[in-house]
N, C-alpha and C positions, 0 to 999 in steps of 0.2 A: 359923161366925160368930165375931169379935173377941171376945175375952175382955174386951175394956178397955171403958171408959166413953166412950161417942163427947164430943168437943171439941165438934163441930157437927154438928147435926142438924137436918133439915127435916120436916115431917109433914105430906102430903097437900095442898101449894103449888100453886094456883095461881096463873097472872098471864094478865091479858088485857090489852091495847090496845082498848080500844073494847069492837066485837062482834067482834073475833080473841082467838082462842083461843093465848097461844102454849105456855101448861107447864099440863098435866094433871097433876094428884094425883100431883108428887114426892113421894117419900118414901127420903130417904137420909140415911146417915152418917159421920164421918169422925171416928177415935180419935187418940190421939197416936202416931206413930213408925209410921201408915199412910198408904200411898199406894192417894187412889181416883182411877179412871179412869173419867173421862167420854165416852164414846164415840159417834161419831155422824158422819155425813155432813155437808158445809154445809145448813143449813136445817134442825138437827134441834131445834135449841132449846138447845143448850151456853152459847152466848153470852148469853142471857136468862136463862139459870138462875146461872151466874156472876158476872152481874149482880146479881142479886137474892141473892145469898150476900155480892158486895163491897158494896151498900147504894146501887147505882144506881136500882136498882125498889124499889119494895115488893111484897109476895105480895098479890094480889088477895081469895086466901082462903088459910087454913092455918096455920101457923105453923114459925118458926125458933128452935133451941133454942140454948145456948151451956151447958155444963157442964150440961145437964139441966131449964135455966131456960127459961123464954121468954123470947124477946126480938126487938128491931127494931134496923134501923140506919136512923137518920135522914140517911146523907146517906156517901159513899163514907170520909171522913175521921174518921166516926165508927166506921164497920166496922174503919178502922185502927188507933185508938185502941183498941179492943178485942180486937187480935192478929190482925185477918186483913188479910191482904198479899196486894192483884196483880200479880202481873209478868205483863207482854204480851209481845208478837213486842219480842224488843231491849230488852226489862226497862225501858222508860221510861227511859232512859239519853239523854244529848244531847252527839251527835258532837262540837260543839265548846268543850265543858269537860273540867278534864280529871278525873282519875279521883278525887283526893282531893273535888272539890269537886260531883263527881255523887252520892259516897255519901253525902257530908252536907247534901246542898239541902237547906234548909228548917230544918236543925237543927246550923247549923254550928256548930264548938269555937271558942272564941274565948281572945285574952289583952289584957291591960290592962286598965283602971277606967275605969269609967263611960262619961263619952263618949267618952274615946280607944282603947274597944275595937278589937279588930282582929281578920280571920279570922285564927285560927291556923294557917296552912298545912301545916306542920312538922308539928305532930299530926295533922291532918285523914290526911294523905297519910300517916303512919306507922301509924294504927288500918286504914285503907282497905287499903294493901298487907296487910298483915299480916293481915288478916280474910277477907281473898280468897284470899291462901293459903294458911288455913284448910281453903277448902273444895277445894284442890286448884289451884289456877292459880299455879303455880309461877312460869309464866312472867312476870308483871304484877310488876315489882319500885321502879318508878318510879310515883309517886303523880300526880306532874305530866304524865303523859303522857296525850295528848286518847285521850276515848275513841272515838272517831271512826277510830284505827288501830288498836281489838279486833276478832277476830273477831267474828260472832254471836254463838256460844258460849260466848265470854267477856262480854260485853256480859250476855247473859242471867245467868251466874255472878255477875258485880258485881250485878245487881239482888238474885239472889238472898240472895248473903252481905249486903246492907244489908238486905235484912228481916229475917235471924237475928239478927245485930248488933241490931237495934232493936224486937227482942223478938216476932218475931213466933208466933205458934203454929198459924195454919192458914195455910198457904202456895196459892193459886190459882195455877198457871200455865196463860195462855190459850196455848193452840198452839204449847209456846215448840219444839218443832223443825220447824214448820211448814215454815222458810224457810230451813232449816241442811242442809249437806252431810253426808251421811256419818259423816266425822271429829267436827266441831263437835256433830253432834247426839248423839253417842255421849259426848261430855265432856258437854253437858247431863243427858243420863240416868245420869251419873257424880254430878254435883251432886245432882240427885233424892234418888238413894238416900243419900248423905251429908247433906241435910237430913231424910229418914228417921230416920236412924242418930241424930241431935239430937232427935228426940222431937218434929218437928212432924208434923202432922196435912197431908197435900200432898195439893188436888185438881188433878188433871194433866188437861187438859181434850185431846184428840186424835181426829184419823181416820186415825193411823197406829197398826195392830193389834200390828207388831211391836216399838214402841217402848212401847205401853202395856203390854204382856207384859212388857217386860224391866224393870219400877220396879213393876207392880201388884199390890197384894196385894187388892183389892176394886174390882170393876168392874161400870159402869149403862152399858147399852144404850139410846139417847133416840134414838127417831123419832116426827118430829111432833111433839113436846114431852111425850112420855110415854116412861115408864122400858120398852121391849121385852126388858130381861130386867138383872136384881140376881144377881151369882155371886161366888164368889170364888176367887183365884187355884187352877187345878190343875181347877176344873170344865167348863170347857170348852178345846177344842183351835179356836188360831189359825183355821182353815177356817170353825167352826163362828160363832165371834164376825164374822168375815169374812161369813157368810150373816145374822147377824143383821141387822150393821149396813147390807145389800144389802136388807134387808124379808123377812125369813124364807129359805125354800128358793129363792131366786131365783137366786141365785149357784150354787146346787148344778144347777138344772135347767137354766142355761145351758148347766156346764160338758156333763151330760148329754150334750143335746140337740148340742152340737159331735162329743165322742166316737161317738155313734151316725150321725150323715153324714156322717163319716170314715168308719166302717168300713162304709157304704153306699158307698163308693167304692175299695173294694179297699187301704184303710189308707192314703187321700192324702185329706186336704182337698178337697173341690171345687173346680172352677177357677170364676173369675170370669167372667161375661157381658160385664164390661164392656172 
């Protein structure tokens, strides 16, 4: 178990739509300078529990703690106001602005009096470069250039670094290598763990085993909208998480059951009937 005091905590969450059941008796938590992994197949309930952590839902029954307190988010912009940041698939970034003016929407630097304000470009694009390469995007040196020609990878980075910059403390990312090759997703889990290393508190929402491995220090198994197993890093091996997230020994009795009609066939596969 984390020695530190969890940021955010949930105790026994539910949520329903109606008469559906979608999150059973959560109960998790996430310290500063940890990464937890959310884990689960589509439909396991990640998307409504992240939800209901960014302040889209509210818990039907339960409660959400923040530094030990109770508490609610009355509305996504409020959960932001109080340190929690989501970045989605492409970090909420828009291809045809360019980089200075994506990290500061909504809260642009200006210069001049009164009414003949003005966006300050020049700053905007010189905090933005230099925050991103902060976290490692060497290559981004041009403020003015549309974010529309980043990578993924980077695209996700820019969102990232704008919620450190803007003070954030529990960082959500929904699926962000979901959509990323290889390379791009391997510099996202480079970012991760360098928002780690800053002291935020990251829930890394995924159904990639081997990516949540390589940034997890505490990881929740949700099938059907309940936690099927809370461990932490070094307690279970990739196979085993891999059966979890398959519905228990299911993945194991495939593989089984493949190996034993193999070697019912003199160590060849069956041929096909068809």
């Amino acid at each position: 178990m984390s020695s530190k005091k969890p940021i955010l905590e949930l105790r026994n969450v539910d949520k329903s739509f109606g008469p559906i059941d979608v999150l059973d008796n959560i109960s998790l938590n996430v310290s500063e300078g940890e990464v937890l992994c959310l884990l689960g197949d589509n439909g396991a309930g990640k998307s409504t529990l992240i939800k209901t952590l960014a302040g889209v839902h509210q818990p039907s029954s339960g409660e959400i703690l923040m530094d030990g307190q109770p508490t609610s988010f009355a509305s996504p912009r409020d959960a932001q106001e109080r340190g929690i940041a989501t970045v989605h698939q492409f970090g909420g970034t828009y291809p045809l602005m360019s980089i200075g003016r994506n990290f500061f929407m909504g809260s642009e630097p200006t210069k001049g009096f009164g009414p003949f304000k003005i966006f300050d470009r020049a700053k905007a694009n010189r905090i933005a470069v230099d925050e991103v390469q902060k976290m490692g995007i060497t290559r981004i040196t041009d403020g003015d250039r549309l974010v529309g020609g980043l990578s993924g990878g980077e695209r996700q980075s820019l969102a990232i670094a704008r919620a450190v910059f803007f003070g954030a403390r529990v960082l959500i990312l929904d699926e962000p290598t979901a959509a990323l090759g290889v390379k791009q997703a391997a510099h996202v889990l480079r970012i991760v763990n360098e928002a780690k290393k800053r002291g935020l508190a990251v829930i890394f929402t995924t159904h990639q085993v081997m990516h949540a491995m390589a940034v997890g220090d505490h990881f929740a198994v949700l099938i059907r909208g309940a936690i099927a197993a809370d461990f932490r890093k070094g307690d279970k091996s990739r196979e085993e998480i891999a059966d979890l997230m398959a519905g228990g020994e299911s993945m194991a009795d495939l593989e089984a059951n493949i190996e034993n009609r193999t070697e019912s066939h003199s160590g060849h596969a069956p041929q096909s009937n068809a």
